[in-house]
MIGU-397526 format. One record per residue (C-alpha): residue in one letter; x, y, z. Coordinates in pm, whole numbers, plus 50000, padded with zeros to 5 digits. Layout:
<recs>
- aa; xx; yy; zz
- A; X; Y; Z
...
</recs>
This chain:
<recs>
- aa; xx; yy; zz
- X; 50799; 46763; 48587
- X; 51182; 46908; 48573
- X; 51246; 47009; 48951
- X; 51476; 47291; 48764
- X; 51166; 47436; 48667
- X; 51023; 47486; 48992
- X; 51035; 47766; 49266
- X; 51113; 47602; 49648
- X; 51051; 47823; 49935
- X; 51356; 47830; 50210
- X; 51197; 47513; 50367
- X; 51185; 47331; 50062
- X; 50801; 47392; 49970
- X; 50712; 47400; 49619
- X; 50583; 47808; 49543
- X; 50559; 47786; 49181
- X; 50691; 47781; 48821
- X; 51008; 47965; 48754
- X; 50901; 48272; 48529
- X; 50532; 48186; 48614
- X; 50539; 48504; 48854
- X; 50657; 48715; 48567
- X; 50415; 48577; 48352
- X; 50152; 48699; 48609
- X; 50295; 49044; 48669
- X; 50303; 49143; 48274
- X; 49957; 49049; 48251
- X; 49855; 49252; 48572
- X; 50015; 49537; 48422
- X; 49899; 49512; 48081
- X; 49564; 49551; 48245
- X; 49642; 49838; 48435
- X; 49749; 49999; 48141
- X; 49401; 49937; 47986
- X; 49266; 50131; 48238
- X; 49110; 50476; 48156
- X; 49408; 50701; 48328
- X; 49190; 50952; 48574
- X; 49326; 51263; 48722
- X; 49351; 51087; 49052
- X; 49592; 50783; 48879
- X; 49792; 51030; 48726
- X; 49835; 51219; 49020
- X; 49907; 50900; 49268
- X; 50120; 50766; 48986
- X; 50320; 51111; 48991
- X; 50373; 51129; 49362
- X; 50448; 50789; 49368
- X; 50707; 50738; 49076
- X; 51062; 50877; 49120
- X; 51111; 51217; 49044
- X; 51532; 51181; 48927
- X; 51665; 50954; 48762
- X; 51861; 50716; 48960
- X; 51627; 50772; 49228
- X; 51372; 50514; 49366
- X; 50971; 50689; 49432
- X; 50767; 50503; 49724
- X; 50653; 50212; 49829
- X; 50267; 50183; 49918
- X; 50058; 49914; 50024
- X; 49670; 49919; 50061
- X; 49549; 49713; 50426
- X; 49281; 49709; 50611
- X; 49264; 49714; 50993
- X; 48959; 49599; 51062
- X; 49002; 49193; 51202
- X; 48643; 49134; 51122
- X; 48748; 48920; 50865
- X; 49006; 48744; 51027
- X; 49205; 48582; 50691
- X; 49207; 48889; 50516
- X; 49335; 49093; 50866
- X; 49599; 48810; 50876
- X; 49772; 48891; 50521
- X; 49799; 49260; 50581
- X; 50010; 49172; 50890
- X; 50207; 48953; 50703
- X; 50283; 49152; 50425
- X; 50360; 49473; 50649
- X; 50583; 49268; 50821
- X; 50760; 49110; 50507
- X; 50819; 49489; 50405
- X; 50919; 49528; 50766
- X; 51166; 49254; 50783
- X; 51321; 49382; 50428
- X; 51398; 49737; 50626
- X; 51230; 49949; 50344
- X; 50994; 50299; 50413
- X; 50692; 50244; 50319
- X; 50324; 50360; 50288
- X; 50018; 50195; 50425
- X; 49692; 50310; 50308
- X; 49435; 50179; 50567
- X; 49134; 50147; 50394
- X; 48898; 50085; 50710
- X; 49017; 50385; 50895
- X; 49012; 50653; 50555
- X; 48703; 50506; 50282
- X; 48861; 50763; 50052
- X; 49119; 50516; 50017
- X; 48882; 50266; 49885
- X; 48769; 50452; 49577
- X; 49168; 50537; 49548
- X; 49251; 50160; 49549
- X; 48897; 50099; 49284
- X; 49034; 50334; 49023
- X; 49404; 50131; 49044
- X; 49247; 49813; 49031
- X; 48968; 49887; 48755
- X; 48748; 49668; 48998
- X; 48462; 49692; 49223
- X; 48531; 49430; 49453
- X; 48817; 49520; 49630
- X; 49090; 49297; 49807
- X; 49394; 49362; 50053
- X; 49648; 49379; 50079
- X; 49780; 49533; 49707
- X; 50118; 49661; 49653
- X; 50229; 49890; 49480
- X; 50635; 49990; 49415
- X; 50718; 50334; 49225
- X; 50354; 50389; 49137
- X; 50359; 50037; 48971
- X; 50126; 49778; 49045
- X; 50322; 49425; 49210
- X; 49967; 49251; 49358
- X; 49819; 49117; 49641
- X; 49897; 48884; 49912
- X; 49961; 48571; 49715
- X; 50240; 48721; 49447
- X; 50384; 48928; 49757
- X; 50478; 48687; 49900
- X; 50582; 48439; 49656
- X; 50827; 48718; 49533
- X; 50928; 48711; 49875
- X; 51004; 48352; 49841
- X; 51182; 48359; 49547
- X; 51402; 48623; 49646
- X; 51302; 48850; 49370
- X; 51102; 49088; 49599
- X; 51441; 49217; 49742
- X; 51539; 49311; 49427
- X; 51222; 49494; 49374
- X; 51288; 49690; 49696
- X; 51687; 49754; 49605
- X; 51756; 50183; 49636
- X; 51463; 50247; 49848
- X; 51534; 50455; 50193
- X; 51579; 50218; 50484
- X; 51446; 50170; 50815
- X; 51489; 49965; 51093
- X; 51227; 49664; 51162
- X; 51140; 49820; 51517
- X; 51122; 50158; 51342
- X; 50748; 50336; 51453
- X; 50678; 50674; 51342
- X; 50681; 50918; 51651
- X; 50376; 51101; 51604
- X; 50093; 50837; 51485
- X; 50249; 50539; 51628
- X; 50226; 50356; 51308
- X; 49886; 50364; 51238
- X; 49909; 50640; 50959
- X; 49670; 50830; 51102
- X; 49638; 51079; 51383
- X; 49296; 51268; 51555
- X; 49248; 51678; 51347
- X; 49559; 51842; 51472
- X; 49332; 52130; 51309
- X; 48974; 52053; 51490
- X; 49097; 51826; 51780
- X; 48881; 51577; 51656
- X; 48536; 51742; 51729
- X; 48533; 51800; 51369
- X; 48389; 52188; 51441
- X; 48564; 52409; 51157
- X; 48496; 52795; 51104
- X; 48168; 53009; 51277
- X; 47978; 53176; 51047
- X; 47693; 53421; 51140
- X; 47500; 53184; 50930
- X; 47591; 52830; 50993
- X; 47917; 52654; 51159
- X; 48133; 52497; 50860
- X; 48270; 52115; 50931
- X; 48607; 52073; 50915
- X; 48764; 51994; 50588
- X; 49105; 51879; 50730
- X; 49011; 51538; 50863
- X; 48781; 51269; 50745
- X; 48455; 51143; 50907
- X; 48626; 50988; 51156
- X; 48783; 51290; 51249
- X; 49120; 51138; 51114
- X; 49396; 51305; 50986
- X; 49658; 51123; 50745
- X; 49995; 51145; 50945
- X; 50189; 51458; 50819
- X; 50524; 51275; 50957
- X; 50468; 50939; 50743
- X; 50225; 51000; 50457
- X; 50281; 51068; 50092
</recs>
Protein backbone atom coordinates (compact mmCIF):
# COMPACT_ATOMS: atom_id res chain seq x y z
CA UNK A 1 0.00 0.00 0.00
CA UNK A 2 1.01 3.81 -1.14
CA UNK A 3 2.48 5.31 2.23
CA UNK A 4 0.89 8.70 0.58
CA UNK A 5 -2.26 7.24 1.36
CA UNK A 6 -1.83 6.81 4.89
CA UNK A 7 -2.38 9.00 8.09
CA UNK A 8 1.01 8.88 10.63
CA UNK A 9 0.53 10.14 14.05
CA UNK A 10 3.45 12.73 15.31
CA UNK A 11 5.53 9.62 16.31
CA UNK A 12 5.26 8.03 13.13
CA UNK A 13 2.31 5.47 13.99
CA UNK A 14 0.08 4.53 11.28
CA UNK A 15 -3.79 6.16 12.37
CA UNK A 16 -5.51 5.49 9.23
CA UNK A 17 -6.48 6.10 5.58
CA UNK A 18 -6.35 9.61 4.35
CA UNK A 19 -10.13 10.61 3.73
CA UNK A 20 -11.13 7.37 5.62
CA UNK A 21 -12.13 9.74 8.65
CA UNK A 22 -14.32 11.73 6.35
CA UNK A 23 -15.72 8.81 4.98
CA UNK A 24 -16.75 7.89 8.59
CA UNK A 25 -18.07 11.28 9.63
CA UNK A 26 -20.60 11.62 6.46
CA UNK A 27 -21.94 8.38 7.29
CA UNK A 28 -22.35 9.27 11.10
CA UNK A 29 -24.17 12.18 10.05
CA UNK A 30 -26.27 10.82 7.44
CA UNK A 31 -27.56 8.73 10.27
CA UNK A 32 -28.21 11.38 12.51
CA UNK A 33 -30.15 12.96 10.04
CA UNK A 34 -32.36 9.80 9.82
CA UNK A 35 -33.22 10.30 13.12
CA UNK A 36 -36.83 11.32 14.06
CA UNK A 37 -35.94 15.20 15.11
CA UNK A 38 -37.68 15.45 18.86
CA UNK A 39 -38.37 18.65 20.59
CA UNK A 40 -35.44 18.00 22.83
CA UNK A 41 -32.86 17.63 19.47
CA UNK A 42 -34.21 20.61 18.14
CA UNK A 43 -33.87 22.46 21.11
CA UNK A 44 -30.09 21.14 22.02
CA UNK A 45 -29.37 21.59 18.34
CA UNK A 46 -30.64 25.35 18.68
CA UNK A 47 -28.69 26.22 21.76
CA UNK A 48 -25.91 24.56 20.49
CA UNK A 49 -25.56 25.87 16.80
CA UNK A 50 -24.37 29.49 16.26
CA UNK A 51 -26.82 32.01 16.45
CA UNK A 52 -24.84 34.81 13.72
CA UNK A 53 -23.34 34.17 11.07
CA UNK A 54 -19.69 34.26 11.33
CA UNK A 55 -20.06 33.12 14.72
CA UNK A 56 -19.01 29.66 16.11
CA UNK A 57 -22.08 27.88 18.75
CA UNK A 58 -20.50 25.40 21.51
CA UNK A 59 -18.61 22.74 21.96
CA UNK A 60 -20.08 19.75 24.12
CA UNK A 61 -18.85 16.53 25.02
CA UNK A 62 -20.82 13.68 26.83
CA UNK A 63 -18.30 11.79 29.85
CA UNK A 64 -18.85 9.93 32.47
CA UNK A 65 -17.14 10.20 35.88
CA UNK A 66 -17.67 7.23 37.29
CA UNK A 67 -13.97 5.02 37.11
CA UNK A 68 -15.90 1.86 37.59
CA UNK A 69 -15.08 1.00 34.30
CA UNK A 70 -11.69 1.93 34.19
CA UNK A 71 -11.11 2.04 30.00
CA UNK A 72 -14.05 3.90 29.41
CA UNK A 73 -13.08 6.53 32.59
CA UNK A 74 -9.65 6.66 30.81
CA UNK A 75 -10.97 8.15 27.31
CA UNK A 76 -13.08 10.82 28.86
CA UNK A 77 -9.84 12.12 30.48
CA UNK A 78 -8.17 11.98 27.42
CA UNK A 79 -10.45 13.59 25.32
CA UNK A 80 -11.18 16.49 27.96
CA UNK A 81 -7.73 16.98 27.99
CA UNK A 82 -7.18 16.96 24.09
CA UNK A 83 -9.96 19.80 24.14
CA UNK A 84 -7.96 21.14 27.02
CA UNK A 85 -4.65 21.21 25.39
CA UNK A 86 -6.39 22.87 22.10
CA UNK A 87 -7.47 25.97 24.62
CA UNK A 88 -11.20 25.83 23.45
CA UNK A 89 -14.55 26.43 26.03
CA UNK A 90 -16.27 23.72 26.19
CA UNK A 91 -19.22 21.69 27.67
CA UNK A 92 -19.08 18.46 29.53
CA UNK A 93 -22.20 16.66 30.11
CA UNK A 94 -21.46 14.13 32.94
CA UNK A 95 -23.70 11.50 32.48
CA UNK A 96 -23.05 9.62 35.95
CA UNK A 97 -23.58 12.66 38.03
CA UNK A 98 -27.09 14.06 35.90
CA UNK A 99 -29.06 10.52 34.24
CA UNK A 100 -31.07 13.17 32.42
CA UNK A 101 -28.14 13.44 30.38
CA UNK A 102 -28.33 9.90 29.37
CA UNK A 103 -31.70 9.98 27.68
CA UNK A 104 -30.27 13.49 26.16
CA UNK A 105 -27.21 11.64 24.70
CA UNK A 106 -29.98 8.34 23.55
CA UNK A 107 -32.11 10.66 21.48
CA UNK A 108 -28.61 12.11 19.62
CA UNK A 109 -27.32 8.84 19.13
CA UNK A 110 -30.67 6.97 18.01
CA UNK A 111 -29.19 4.12 20.30
CA UNK A 112 -29.84 2.35 23.43
CA UNK A 113 -26.55 1.37 24.37
CA UNK A 114 -24.76 4.27 25.10
CA UNK A 115 -20.90 5.02 24.92
CA UNK A 116 -18.51 7.96 26.11
CA UNK A 117 -17.13 10.00 25.42
CA UNK A 118 -19.26 11.64 22.15
CA UNK A 119 -18.56 14.95 20.78
CA UNK A 120 -20.36 17.12 19.55
CA UNK A 121 -19.16 20.75 17.74
CA UNK A 122 -22.00 23.45 16.83
CA UNK A 123 -24.78 21.01 17.61
CA UNK A 124 -23.11 18.57 15.06
CA UNK A 125 -22.24 15.20 15.81
CA UNK A 126 -17.95 14.51 15.42
CA UNK A 127 -17.98 10.85 17.52
CA UNK A 128 -16.49 9.13 20.14
CA UNK A 129 -13.16 8.45 21.49
CA UNK A 130 -11.61 6.69 18.57
CA UNK A 131 -12.41 9.50 15.63
CA UNK A 132 -11.57 12.23 18.42
CA UNK A 133 -8.71 11.49 18.57
CA UNK A 134 -7.60 10.41 15.29
CA UNK A 135 -8.79 13.95 14.14
CA UNK A 136 -6.55 14.98 16.72
CA UNK A 137 -3.83 13.17 15.02
CA UNK A 138 -4.32 14.27 11.80
CA UNK A 139 -4.46 17.74 12.64
CA UNK A 140 -7.90 18.21 11.31
CA UNK A 141 -9.53 18.50 14.80
CA UNK A 142 -7.88 22.03 15.15
CA UNK A 143 -9.51 23.07 12.31
CA UNK A 144 -12.76 21.85 13.62
CA UNK A 145 -12.20 23.94 16.78
CA UNK A 146 -10.91 27.25 14.66
CA UNK A 147 -13.34 30.61 15.99
CA UNK A 148 -14.36 29.05 19.15
CA UNK A 149 -13.76 31.28 22.53
CA UNK A 150 -10.48 30.34 24.17
CA UNK A 151 -9.28 29.35 27.41
CA UNK A 152 -6.31 28.59 29.05
CA UNK A 153 -5.33 24.72 29.72
CA UNK A 154 -5.17 25.43 33.63
CA UNK A 155 -8.43 27.35 33.20
CA UNK A 156 -11.16 25.83 36.15
CA UNK A 157 -14.40 27.42 36.48
CA UNK A 158 -14.59 29.33 39.91
CA UNK A 159 -17.73 28.21 41.23
CA UNK A 160 -18.02 24.25 40.46
CA UNK A 161 -14.43 23.60 40.20
CA UNK A 162 -14.83 21.92 36.93
CA UNK A 163 -17.07 19.36 37.64
CA UNK A 164 -20.18 21.07 35.96
CA UNK A 165 -22.11 20.67 38.70
CA UNK A 166 -22.64 22.33 42.04
CA UNK A 167 -24.98 21.18 45.43
CA UNK A 168 -29.07 23.32 45.05
CA UNK A 169 -27.91 26.84 45.46
CA UNK A 170 -31.91 26.88 45.78
CA UNK A 171 -32.45 23.86 48.49
CA UNK A 172 -28.83 23.57 49.85
CA UNK A 173 -28.88 20.20 48.83
CA UNK A 174 -31.54 18.78 51.29
CA UNK A 175 -33.68 18.79 48.34
CA UNK A 176 -36.80 20.32 50.71
CA UNK A 177 -38.73 22.81 48.25
CA UNK A 178 -42.02 24.79 49.22
CA UNK A 179 -44.44 23.90 52.64
CA UNK A 180 -47.73 23.35 51.87
CA UNK A 181 -50.52 22.93 54.51
CA UNK A 182 -50.94 19.72 52.69
CA UNK A 183 -47.70 18.14 51.81
CA UNK A 184 -43.93 19.58 51.47
CA UNK A 185 -43.10 19.89 47.56
CA UNK A 186 -39.38 18.46 46.49
CA UNK A 187 -37.34 20.69 44.94
CA UNK A 188 -37.51 21.03 41.25
CA UNK A 189 -34.19 22.97 40.83
CA UNK A 190 -31.71 20.16 41.30
CA UNK A 191 -31.67 16.55 40.33
CA UNK A 192 -31.80 13.45 42.60
CA UNK A 193 -28.61 13.94 43.64
CA UNK A 194 -29.39 17.19 44.78
CA UNK A 195 -27.16 18.59 41.85
CA UNK A 196 -27.42 21.63 40.20
CA UNK A 197 -25.90 22.16 36.54
CA UNK A 198 -23.27 25.02 37.06
CA UNK A 199 -24.97 28.40 36.19
CA UNK A 200 -21.23 29.84 35.55
CA UNK A 201 -20.25 27.01 32.87
CA UNK A 202 -23.35 25.31 31.48
CA UNK A 203 -25.27 25.84 28.29
Amino acid sequence: MSMTALVLGHSGSVRGLKGGVQKLLAELREKSERLEESPVLQKLREEESPTLPGQRGKVVVYITSMPAVRETYEQCQRIVLVLRAHQVAFVAKDIYLHPDYNEELRLRLGETKLTVPQLYIDGEYVGGSEIVEELNECGELASMLKGFERRKPSYVCPLCQGQGFVVCLWCNGTKKGIKTNFVDLKCTVCNQNALQICPECSL
